[in-house]
Phi, psi and omega in degrees: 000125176286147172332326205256010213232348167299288194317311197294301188274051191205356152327122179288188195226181176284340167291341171224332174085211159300152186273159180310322171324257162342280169327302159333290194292353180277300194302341161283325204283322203274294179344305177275002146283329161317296185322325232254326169290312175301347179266307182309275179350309178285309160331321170268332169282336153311303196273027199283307165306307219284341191262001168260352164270331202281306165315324169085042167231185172298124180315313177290288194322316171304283168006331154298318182306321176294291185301348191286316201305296190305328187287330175282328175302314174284330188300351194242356172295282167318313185295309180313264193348306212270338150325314163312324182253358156279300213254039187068150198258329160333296208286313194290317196291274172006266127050273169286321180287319149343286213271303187280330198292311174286337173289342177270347121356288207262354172265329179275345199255010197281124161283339199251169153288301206278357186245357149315288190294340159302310189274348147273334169317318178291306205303007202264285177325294196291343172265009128292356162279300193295301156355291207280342162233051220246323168254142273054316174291291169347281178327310182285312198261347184248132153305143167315330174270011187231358178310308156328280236256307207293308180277020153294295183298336138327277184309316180301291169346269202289337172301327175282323156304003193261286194301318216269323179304317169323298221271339206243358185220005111324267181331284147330316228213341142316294182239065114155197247249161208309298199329319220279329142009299201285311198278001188279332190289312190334289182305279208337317210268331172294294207300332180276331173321354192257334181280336175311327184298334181287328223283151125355083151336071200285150144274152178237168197178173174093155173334155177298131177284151177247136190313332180295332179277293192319285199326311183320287179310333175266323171305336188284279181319320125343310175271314182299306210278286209287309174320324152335297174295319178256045162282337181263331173244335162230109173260027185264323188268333169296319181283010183264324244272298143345318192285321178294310207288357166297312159295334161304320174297307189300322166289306190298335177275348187288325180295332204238004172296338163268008182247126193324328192211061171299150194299312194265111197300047188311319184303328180274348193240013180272324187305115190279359158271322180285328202257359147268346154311323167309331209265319183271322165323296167318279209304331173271342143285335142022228149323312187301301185284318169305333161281312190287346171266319178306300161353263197312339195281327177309289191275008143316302171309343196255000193064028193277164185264169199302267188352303180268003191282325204246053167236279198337312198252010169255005157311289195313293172302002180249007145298283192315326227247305179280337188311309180298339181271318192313297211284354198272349160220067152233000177291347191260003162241007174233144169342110191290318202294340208274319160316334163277306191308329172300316181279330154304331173291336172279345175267319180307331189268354166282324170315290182299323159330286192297305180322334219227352172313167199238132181306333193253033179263165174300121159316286174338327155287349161301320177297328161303323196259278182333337198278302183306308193310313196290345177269346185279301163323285171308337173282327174298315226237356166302261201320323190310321218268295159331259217312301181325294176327286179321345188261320183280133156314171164284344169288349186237034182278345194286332196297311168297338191274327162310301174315313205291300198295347162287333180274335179298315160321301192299258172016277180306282166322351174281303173257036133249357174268318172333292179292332174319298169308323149306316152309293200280021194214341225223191145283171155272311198298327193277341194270009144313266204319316169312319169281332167287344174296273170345305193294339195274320140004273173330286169291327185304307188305334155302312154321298208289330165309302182306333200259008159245015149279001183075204199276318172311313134006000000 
């Protein structure tokens, strides 16, 4: 028997996870491949003005640097999922961990926008690999009464590293110059790579993935995203553009609808518990994402400077951040639907809070009510994401974990072509509010989904 065919039948199974030892180091390893995407992220998105100066390029053209990344994730997020549950979810995170580390490498070393935007694109792939089975490891490495809370700490992680990226990319590009934004992933990405040894062997198994279905599935997501993309200035071509990728969906489900562990998780989304956690997951990133780009237009208007606009706005992810450590241990004993409907109501009523602010109120009063959204948020997306785990076998968690991380996405391009179309339909001075509205909508409607799973929910 080879050494790999040991680990495998040495495999913990979802019933007990790990011994603690081990299990500390799993569960550090994945957290800190989250921090290093999520963070990578904020960072790059701060720096966006200093690398079109640094490039000698166009403010709209830098922006590829963002869109090559978001475009490699959705289009990889289902195939990785669905790799994690053939070749092991170790071997795939690993993998992704690899993958993003040399690509960020290779992104610090970039002379060009075009050899950037190559090198995120990868790196974009390796952080959907780490993303599409990053709980899946979690599940496997934690008792089942211990799920909740491993995925509060999760949720604490990237909330925190959310608020912590602005400020951590501020920092950097004060004494010195943007690459090192890249080279700072390095160590952060060997250590968890040295950590991987810790992770939870899985077996893989199940069908061959089929090459036609991946094309499909990265072309559906391609057209969405570039239809996104040409919406404000040709919205004739965005809508063909939609149209193909409707058709691209329809040949894929049509192709994988006869397959036990279709790419795209028809079998999990047959279940009325994954797929309204799925539904309200959208709708509440959403929501989420139409306020946090409103936001800055909002208090701008309100005369606050760029310095306090972002103090302002880091009440929410450090909200989000204590919601998420709190619920998570206690999610695994109270009803998940009545805990997502609490938290959609509570973000929707901090939304409509801010929207309904009077233009000539103290900014300073904004903060109790951001303060609500991010505890309205964090409360919502622990137990949310649990019952989505919880509805997948442990043989479908890569699946569950693709999914999850495709509605956080969809979700997130929803409400930002929301506000696009609002800026191009609106005034500016009238579309903060309108959007913030919209987002409060939004989160009520994720509630009122979750609280119709009852009480089994």
């Amino acid at each position: 028997m080879t050494a790999a065919a040991a680990g495998e039948s040495a495999a913990p199974d979802a019933a007990s996870g790990l011994q603690p030892r081990r299990r500390a180091v799993a569960v550090a390893a994945v957290l800190s491949s989250m921090a290093l995407v999520v963070l990578d992220a904020g960072v790059v998105n701060l720096a966006l003005p200093t690398i079109a100066g640094a490039l000698q390029i166009p403010a709209g053209a830098v922006v590829l640097v963002v869109t090559a990344y978001q475009a490699a994730v959705l289009m990889a997020l289902l195939p990785c999922g669905a790799l994690g549950e053939r070749l092991g979810y170790r071997r795939v995170f690993a993998s992704g961990v690899a993958l993003f580390t040399a690509a960020s490498l290779l992104c610090a070393l970039a002379p060009s926008l075009t050899w950037l935007v190559a090198a995120r694109f990868l790196q974009g792939l390796g952080g959907a690999a780490i993303m599409s089975v990053g709980v899946a490891l979690l599940r496997f490495s934690v008792p089942p009464d211990r799920l909740g809370s491993a995925i509060g700490w999760n949720a604490m992680t990237i909330a925190l590293c959310s608020a912590a990226g602005p400020a951590v990319g501020a920092l950097v590009l004060t004494l010195g110059d943007w690459p090192w934004l890249f080279a700072l992933n390095l160590p952060l990405g060997l250590g968890v790579l040295l950590a991987t040894r810790a992770l939870p062997l899985t077996r893989g198994g199940g069908q061959a993935i089929d090459g036609v279905s991946v094309l499909l599935n990265a072309a559906l997501f391609a057209l969405l995203i570039a239809g996104a993309e040409c919406l404000p200035v040709l919205p004739g071509l965005a809508v063909a553009l939609w149209l193909a990728a409707i058709l691209a969906l329809v040949a894929l489900v049509r192709r994988e609808r006869s397959r036990t562990a279709p790419l795209i998780p028809l079998d999990l989304l047959a279940q009325r518990s994954f797929a309204t956690a799925v539904i309200a997951s959208v709708c509440c990133f959403a929501g989420q994402t139409a306020a946090l780009i409103a936001l800055p237009f909002l208090l701008h208007d309100a005369g606050l400077s760029a310095l306090e606009t972002g103090l302002q706005m880091t009440v929410w992810p450090l909200a989000v951040a204590v919601a998420a450590g709190v619920v998570g241990c206690f999610a695994d004993r109270t009803p998940m639907a009545w805990l997502c409907a609490a938290g959609g109501a509570c973000l929707a009523a901090g939304l409509a809070g801010v929207a309904l602010q009077a233009p000539d109120a103290d900014s300073r009063s904004l903060a109790p009510l951001l303060a609500l959204c991010g505890l309205g948020f964090g409360l919502f997306q622990t137990p949310n994401n649990r019952t989505l785990f919880m509805a997948a076998s442990p043989e479908r968690s890569g699946a569950a974990g693709g999914m999850q991380g495709t509605a956080r996405l969809t979700g997130q391009t929803t409400g930002a072509v929301l506000v696009t179309l609002l800026f191009a339909t609106t005034s500016v001075e009238a579309t903060p509010r309108i959007a913030l509205v919209a987002g409060a909508a939004l989160a009520l409607t994720a509630a009122l989904v979750s609280a119709s799973r009852g009480r089994s929910g």
